[in-house]
N, C-alpha and C positions, 0 to 999 in steps of 0.2 A: 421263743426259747433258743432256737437256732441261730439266733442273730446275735443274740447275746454270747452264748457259748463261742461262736467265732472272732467276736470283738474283746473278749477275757483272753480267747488263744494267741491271738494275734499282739496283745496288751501285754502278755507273759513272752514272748518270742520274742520283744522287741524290748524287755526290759534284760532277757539274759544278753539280750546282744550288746547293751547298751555296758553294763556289769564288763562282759566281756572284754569289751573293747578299751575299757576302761582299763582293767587291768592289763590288757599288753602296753598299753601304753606305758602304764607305771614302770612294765616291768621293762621296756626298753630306755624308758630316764633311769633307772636302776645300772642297769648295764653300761650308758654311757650314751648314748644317743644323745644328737639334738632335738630341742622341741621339734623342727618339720620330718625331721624322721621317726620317731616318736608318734608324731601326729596321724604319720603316710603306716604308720604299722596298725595303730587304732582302728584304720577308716577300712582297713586290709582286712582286718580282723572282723570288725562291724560287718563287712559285704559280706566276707563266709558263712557268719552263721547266717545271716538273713535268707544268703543261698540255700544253706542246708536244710534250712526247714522249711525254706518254701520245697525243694528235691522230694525233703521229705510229706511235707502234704500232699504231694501232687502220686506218690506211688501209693498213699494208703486211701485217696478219693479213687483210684484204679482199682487197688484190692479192692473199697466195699463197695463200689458200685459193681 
């Protein structure tokens, strides 16, 4: 049950990242960028949030342990 539940969280974390990073992209072809700039905001964006949720699982496995 627990293996599971980590591989849905981690399935869902890496699909808003993926969502995410998608849309800075668009929104930097939007604005006027080239595709490798564009590309280098996506990849920017993508590593944030993967950081943040890792940040974040790592202070609530502190809290409840």
């Amino acid at each position: 049950m627990t293996v599971a539940l980590v591989l849905l969280a981690t399935a869902l974390v890496i699909v808003v990242a993926l969502l995410t990073a998608a849309g800075a992209g668009k929104l930097a072809r939007m604005d006027g960028a080239t595709y490798p700039t564009a590309l280098t905001r996506a990849a920017v964006t993508f590593a944030a949030v993967i950081t943040l949720a890792t940040t974040a699982a790592s202070v609530f496995a502190t809290l409840l342990t």
